[in-house]
C-alpha positions in Angstrom: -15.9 32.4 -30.9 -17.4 30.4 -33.3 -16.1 30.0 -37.2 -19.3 30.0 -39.5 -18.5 29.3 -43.3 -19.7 32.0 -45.1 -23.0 30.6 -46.6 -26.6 31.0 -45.8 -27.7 27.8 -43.6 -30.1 25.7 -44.2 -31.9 25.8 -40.5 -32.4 29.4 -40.0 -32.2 31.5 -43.5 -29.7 33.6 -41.4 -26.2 34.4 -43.8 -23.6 32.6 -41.8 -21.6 35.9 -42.4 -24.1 37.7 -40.1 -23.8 35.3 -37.7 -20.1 35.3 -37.9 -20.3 38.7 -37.3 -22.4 38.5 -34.4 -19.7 36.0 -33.0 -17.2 39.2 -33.4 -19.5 41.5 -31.3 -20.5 39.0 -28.5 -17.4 37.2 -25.9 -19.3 34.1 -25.3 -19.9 31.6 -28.3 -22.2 31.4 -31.0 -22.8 28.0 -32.2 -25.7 27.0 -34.8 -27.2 23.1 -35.4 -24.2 22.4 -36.8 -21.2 23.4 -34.9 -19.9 20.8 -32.9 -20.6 22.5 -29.3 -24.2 22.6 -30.2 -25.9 20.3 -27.9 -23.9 21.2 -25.3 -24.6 24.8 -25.4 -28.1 24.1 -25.4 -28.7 21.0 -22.8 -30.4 21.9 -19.5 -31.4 19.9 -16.5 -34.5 18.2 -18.2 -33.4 15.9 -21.2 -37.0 15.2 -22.0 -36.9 18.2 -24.5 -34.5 20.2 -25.8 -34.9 23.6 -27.4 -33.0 23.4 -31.1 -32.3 26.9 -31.9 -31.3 28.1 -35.5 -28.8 30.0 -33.2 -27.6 29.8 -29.7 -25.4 32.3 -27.4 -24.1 32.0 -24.6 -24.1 35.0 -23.1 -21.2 36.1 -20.5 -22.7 39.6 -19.6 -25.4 42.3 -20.5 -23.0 43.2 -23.7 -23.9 40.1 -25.3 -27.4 39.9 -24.1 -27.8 43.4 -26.2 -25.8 42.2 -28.9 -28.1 39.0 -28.8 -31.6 40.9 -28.5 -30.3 43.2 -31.2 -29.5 40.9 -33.9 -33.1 38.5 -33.3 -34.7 41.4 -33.7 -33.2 43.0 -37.2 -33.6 39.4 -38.3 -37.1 38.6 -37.1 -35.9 35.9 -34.6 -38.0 35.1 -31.5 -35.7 35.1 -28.3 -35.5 32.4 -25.6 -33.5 32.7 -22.3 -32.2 29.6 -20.5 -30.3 29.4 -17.6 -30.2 25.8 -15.7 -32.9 24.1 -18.2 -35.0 23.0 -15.5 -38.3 24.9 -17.4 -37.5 22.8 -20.2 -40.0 20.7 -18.7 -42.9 23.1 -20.7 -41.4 24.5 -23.6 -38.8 23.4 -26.2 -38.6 25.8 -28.9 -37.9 25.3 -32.9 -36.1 28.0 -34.6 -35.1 30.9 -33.4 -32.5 32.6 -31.2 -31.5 31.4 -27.5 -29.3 33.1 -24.9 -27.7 30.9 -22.4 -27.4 32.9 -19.2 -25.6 30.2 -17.2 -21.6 31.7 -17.5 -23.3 35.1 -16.0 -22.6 34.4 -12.7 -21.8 36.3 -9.5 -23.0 37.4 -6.0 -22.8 40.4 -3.9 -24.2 40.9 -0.3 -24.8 44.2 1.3 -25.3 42.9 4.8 -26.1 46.5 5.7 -29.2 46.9 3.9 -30.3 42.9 4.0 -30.0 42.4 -0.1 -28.0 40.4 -2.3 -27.1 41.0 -5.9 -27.6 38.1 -8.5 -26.3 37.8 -11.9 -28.6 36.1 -14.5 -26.5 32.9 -14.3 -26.4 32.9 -10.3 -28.0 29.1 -9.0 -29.2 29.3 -5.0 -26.2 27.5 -3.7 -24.1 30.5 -4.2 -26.5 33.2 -2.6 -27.0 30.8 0.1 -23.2 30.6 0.6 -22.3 34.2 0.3 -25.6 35.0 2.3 -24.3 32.9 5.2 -21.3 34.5 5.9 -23.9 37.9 6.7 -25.9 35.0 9.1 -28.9 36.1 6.6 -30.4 33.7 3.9 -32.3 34.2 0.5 -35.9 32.6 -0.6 -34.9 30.1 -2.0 -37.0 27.0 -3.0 -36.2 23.2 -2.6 -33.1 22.7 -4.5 -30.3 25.0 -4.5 -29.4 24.3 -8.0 -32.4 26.1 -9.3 -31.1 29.2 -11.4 -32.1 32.9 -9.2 -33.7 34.6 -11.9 -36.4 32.7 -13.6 -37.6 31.3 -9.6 -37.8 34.6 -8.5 -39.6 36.0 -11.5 -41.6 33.2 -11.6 -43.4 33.8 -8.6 -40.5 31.3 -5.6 -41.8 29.1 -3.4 -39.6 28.9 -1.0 -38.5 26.7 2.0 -39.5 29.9 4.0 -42.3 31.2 2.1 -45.3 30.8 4.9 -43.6 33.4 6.7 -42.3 35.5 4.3 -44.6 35.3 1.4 -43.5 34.5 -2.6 -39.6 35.1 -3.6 -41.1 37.8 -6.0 -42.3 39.5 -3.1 -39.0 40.6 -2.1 -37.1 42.1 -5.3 -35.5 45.5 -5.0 -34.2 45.9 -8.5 -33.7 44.4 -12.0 -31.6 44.7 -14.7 -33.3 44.0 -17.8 -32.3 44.2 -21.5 -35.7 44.7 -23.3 -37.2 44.2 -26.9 -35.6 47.5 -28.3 -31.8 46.3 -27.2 -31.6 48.1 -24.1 -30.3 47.3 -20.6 -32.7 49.2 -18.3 -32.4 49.3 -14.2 -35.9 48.8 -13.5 -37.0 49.5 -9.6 -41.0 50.2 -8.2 -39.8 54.3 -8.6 -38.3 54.3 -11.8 -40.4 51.7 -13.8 -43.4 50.7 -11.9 -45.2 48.9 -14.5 -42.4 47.1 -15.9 -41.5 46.3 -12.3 -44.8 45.1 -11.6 -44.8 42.6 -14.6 -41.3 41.1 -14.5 -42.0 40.0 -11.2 -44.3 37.1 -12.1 -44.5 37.9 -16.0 -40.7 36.4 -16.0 -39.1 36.9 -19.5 -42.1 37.7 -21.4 -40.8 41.1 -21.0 -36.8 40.7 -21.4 -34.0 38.9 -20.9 -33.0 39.7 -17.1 -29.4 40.1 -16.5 -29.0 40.7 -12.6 -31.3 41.1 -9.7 -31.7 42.2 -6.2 -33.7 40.8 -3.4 -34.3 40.7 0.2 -32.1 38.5 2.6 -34.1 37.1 6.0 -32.1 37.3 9.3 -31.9 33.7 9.3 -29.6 31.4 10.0 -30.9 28.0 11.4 -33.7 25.9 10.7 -36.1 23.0 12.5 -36.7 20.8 10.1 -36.3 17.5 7.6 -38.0 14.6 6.1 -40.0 11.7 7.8 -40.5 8.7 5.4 -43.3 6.5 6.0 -44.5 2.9 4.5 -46.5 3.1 1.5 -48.8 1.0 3.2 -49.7 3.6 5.5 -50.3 6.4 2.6 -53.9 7.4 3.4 -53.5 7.5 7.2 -50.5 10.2 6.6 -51.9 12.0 4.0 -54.9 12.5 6.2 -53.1 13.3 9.7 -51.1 15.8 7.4 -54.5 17.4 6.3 -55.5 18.1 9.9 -52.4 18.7 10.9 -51.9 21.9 8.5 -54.9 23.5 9.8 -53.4 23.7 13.0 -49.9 25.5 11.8 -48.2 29.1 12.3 -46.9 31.1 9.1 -43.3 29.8 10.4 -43.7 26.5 9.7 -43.7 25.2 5.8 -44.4 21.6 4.6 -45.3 19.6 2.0 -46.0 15.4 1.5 -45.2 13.2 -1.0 -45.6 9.9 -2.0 -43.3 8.6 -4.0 -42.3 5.1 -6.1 -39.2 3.7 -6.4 -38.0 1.2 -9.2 -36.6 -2.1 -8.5 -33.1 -1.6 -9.9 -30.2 -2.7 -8.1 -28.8 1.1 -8.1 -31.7 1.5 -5.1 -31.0 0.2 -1.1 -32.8 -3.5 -1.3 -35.3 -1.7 1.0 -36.5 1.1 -1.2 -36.5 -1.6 -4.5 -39.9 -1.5 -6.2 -41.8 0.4 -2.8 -43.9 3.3 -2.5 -43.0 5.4 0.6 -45.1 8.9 1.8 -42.4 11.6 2.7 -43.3 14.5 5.0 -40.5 17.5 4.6 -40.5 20.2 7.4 -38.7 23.7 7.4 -39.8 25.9 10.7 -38.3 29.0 10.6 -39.0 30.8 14.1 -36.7 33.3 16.2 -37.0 30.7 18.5 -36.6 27.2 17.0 -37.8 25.5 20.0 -41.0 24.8 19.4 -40.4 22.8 16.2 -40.2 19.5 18.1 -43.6 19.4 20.0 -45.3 21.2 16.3 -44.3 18.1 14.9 -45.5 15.4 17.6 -48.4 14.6 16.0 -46.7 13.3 13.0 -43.9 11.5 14.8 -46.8 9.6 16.7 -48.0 7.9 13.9 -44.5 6.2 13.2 -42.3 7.1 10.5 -40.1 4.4 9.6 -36.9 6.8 9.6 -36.8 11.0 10.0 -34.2 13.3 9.8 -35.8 16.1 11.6 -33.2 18.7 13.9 -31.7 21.9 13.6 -29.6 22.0 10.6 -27.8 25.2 9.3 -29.4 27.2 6.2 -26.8 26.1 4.4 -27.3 22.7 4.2 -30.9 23.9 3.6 -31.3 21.1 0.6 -31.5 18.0 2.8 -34.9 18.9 3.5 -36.3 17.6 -0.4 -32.9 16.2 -0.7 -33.9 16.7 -4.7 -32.0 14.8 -7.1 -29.1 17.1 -8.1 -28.8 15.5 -11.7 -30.4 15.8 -15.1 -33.3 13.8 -16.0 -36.3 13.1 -18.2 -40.0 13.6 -16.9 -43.1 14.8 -17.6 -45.0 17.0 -13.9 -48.1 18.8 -14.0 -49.9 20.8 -12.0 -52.8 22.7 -10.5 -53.5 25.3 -7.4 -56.2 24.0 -4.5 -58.7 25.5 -1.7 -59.8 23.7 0.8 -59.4 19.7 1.0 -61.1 17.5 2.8 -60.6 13.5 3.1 -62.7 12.6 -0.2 -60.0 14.7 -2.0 -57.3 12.8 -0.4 -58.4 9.4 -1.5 -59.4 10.7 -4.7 -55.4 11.8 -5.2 -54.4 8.1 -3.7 -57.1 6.2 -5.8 -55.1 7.5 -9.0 -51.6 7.3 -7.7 -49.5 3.9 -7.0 -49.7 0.9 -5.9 -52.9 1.7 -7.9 -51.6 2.2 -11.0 -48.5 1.1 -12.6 -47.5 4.4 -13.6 -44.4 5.4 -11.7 -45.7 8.8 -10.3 -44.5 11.2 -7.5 -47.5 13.0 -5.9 -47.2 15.6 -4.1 -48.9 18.5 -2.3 -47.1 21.6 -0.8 -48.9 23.6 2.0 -49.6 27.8 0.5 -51.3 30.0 3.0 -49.6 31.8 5.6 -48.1 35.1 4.5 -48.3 33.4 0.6 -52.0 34.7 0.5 -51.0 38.4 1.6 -50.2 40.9 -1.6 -46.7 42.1 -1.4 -45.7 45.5 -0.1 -44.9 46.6 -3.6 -47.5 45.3 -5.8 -46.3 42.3 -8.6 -48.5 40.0 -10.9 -47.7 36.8 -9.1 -51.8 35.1 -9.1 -53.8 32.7 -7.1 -52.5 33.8 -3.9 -56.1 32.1 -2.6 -54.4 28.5 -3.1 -54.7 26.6 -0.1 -52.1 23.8 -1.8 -50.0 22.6 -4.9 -51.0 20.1 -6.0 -48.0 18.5 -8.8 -47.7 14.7 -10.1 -43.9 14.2 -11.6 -43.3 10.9 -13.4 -39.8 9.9 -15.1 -40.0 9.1 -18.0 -37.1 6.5 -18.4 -39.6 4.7 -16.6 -42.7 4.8 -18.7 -44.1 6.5 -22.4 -45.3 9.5 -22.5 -48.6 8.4 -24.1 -49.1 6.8 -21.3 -47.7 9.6 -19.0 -50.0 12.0 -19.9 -53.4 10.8 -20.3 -52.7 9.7 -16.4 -51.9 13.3 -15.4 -54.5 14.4 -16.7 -57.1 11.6 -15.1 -55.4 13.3 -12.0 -56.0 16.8 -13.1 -59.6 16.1 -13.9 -60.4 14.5 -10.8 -59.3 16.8 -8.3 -60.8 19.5 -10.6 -63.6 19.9 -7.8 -61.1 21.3 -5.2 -59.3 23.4 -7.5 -59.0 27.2 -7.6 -58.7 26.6 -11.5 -55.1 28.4 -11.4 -51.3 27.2 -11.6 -48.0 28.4 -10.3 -45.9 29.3 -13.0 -42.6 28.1 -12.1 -44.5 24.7 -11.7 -45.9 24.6 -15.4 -43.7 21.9 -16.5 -45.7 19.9 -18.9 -48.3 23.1 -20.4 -47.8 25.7 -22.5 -51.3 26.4 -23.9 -52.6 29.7 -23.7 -55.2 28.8 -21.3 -52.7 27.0 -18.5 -50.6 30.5 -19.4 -53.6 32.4 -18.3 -54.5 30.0 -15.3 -51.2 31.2 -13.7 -52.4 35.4 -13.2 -55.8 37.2 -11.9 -57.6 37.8 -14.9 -57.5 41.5 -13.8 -53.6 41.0 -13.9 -53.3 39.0 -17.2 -55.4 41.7 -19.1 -52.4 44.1 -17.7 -49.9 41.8 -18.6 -51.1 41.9 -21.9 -51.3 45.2 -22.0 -47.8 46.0 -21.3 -46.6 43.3 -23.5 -47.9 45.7 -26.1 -45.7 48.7 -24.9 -42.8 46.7 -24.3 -42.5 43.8 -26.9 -45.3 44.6 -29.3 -43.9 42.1 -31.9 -43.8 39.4 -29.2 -39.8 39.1 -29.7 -39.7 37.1 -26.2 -42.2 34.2 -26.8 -40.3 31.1 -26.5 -41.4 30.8 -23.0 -44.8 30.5 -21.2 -45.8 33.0 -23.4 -47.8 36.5 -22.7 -48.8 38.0 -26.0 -49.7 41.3 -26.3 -53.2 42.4 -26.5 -55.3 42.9 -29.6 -52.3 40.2 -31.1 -53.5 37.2 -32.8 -50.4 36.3 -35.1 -48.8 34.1 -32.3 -51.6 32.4 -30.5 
């Protein structure tokens, strides 16, 4: 627990007492900008931006999320949740109260009935572990350090998700503490409209401490990465357009090009490059056919590729993503149809053509993505043919530099856009309007709607906010 002298502080007009007191009530630690553990309490995956709370807890179980909720509210303090930090990217709040979920931790499988159990804290590695031992696997996206709750809730794109459509597709229950300090078990029977909006609203509607999804009889994948020269960008880009077309529901990929410094850190052959990676995850009751679905990329001569059966397990070779923290600014936008002028649009505004050090990327939707669940959620812009996203570090380059190139990007693949986002991708917006872009505007009018019923003061804002209708105070 945390000692607070007993004084009012400057940051957050909050009496120390009171927060002293909430330190008595809660296991986990309270710390405020001035208490040594500070930073660390409040550091996440992105360093870019921080939130700087006038309090922070960290939460080790729904007790102190109540405890939490209860005292931002009697003191007028909007609420944050973080987990890993990796949506950092978007928003880093001043002032108010945030709840570190990351000590909540803890999985169970019922092999039985398919599901697994998630605590708040809960990253993929460890569903993916305990999943395992069940031979059954979870939805889980590119990097298995990715926190459960706010990927799920945010809509998932998973390695899997051609064939088995969006992570929030395949909740069975939540527990949620909501605006009024309560911890609620919320399923499609007993809540159906908060159900509905968790699943895609993510914590516009609570602080989410446990979860239970749907695990896939699978154990064993076809799949990897083929790396390509830079030099040979448009030709790959291209075959990979056709090549998509062409696909079953089974078989999810994405490309990327991709520039490299020239530090020493890097192998002499990656120094200062741009290579185009192809990642591959076919997921088939019979994995036989993943070879021969990906001849016509292996006939245009990848310098290297790590394609092969691979356990589910070891599911995060595919992306291989960097499993440390780090500074950079992404944005991104949902897309129809493409055709080759959009490609060389994309490559005309990405290196060796600028300077900027940019990874462009688009993922392949479709499949069973563009199908509504069997229990309805407010997951949008299931008509996206691909993501489009553009990450750039930014130890590399300024960010008034960073974003005005986005946003060139942005603007000229405009024509091919659906005009929509994926939330959980929304790592450099937070404007209402790229807020909105993420739903049906059928669905955001509900969302908003409920917010009203659920968190009418807009307690849980300090996210990609949702505010409730007929409210104007926090626009």
């Amino acid at each position: 627990m945390n000692s607070v002298d007993p004084q009012r502080t400057e940051s957050s007009g909050v009496d120390a007492s009171e927060i002293a007191a909430l330190a008595e009530r809660v296991r986990g630690p309270v710390h405020t900008p001035d208490d040594e553990q500070y930073d660390t309490e409040r550091a996440g995956y992105q360093t870019a931006r921080w939130h700087r709370p006038d309090v922070v807890v960290g939460a080790t179980g729904p007790a102190d999320v109540r405890a939490a909720v209860a005292f931002a509210s009697s003191h007028g303090l909007p609420v944050g949740v973080q987990g890993t930090g990796h949506s950092l990217a978007g928003i880093a709040a001043d002032g108010g109260l945030l709840i570190n979920t990351s000590r909540m931790t803890g999985v169970r499988v019922n092999a039985e009935a398919g599901t697994a159990w998630a605590a708040a804290g809960t990253r993929w590695e460890q569903v993916i572990h305990e999943a395992a031992s069940a031979s059954l696997a979870p939805l889980s996206g590119s990097y298995p350090g990715l926190g459960v709750v706010s990927y799920t809730l945010g809509g998932g794109l998973s390695l899997l998700s051609r064939r088995y459509g969006y992570a929030a597709d395949h909740v069975r229950s939540i527990d949620v503490v909501t605006a009024d300090g309560q911890l609620r078990h919320v399923t499609g029977d007993s809540d159906p409209d908060l159900f509905w909006a968790l699943r895609g609203g993510r914590d516009n509607f609570g602080v989410v401490t446990g979860i239970e999804i749907d695990l896939m009889p699978i154990t064993t994948l076809y799949g990897g990465g083929l790396q390509f020269a830079g030099e040979q960008a448009a030709e790959v880009f291209e075959a990979y357009l056709r090549w998509t077309a062409t696909l079953p529901d089974e078989l999810s990929s994405s490309i990327a090009q991709i520039s490299f410094p020239d530090v020493p850190a890097l192998p002499e052959a990656l120094r200062g490059k741009q290579i185009v990676q192809v990642r591959i995850a076919y997921a088939a009751d019979d994995l036989g056919a993943g070879e021969s679905l990906v001849a016509p990329l292996l006939a245009l001569g990848p310098q290297s590729h790590t394609l092969g059966e691979l356990p589910y397990t070891q599911s995060g070779s595919v992306y291989n993503d960097p499993p440390f923290p780090g500074s950079y600014e992404a944005s991104t936008l949902m897309l129809g149809d493409l055709d080759t002028t959009a490609l060389r649009t994309i490559l005309d505004l990405a290196p060796p053509k600028t300077s900027l050090p940019h990874i462009i990327e688009l993922r392949h939707l479709g499949g069973q993505l563009a199908h509504p669940p069997a229990v309805d959620n407010a997951v949008g812009n299931r008509d996206a043919q691909f993501l489009f996203n553009v990450v750039s570090r930014l130890e590399r380059a300024d960010i008034t530099e960073i974003r005005p190139a986005h946003q060139r990007l942005l603007d000229a693949i405009e024509p091919w856009s659906t005009g929509g986002r994926l939330l959980n991708f929304m790592n450099g917006e937070n404007a209402a309007e790229e807020v909105r872009s993420a739903y049906d505007p059928k669905d955001y009018q509900r969302l908003t709607e409920l917010k009203a019923v659920y968190d009418s003061e807009n307690l849980f804002r300090l996210n990609h906010n949702i505010p409730p209708v007929d409210s104007h105070q926090f626009r």
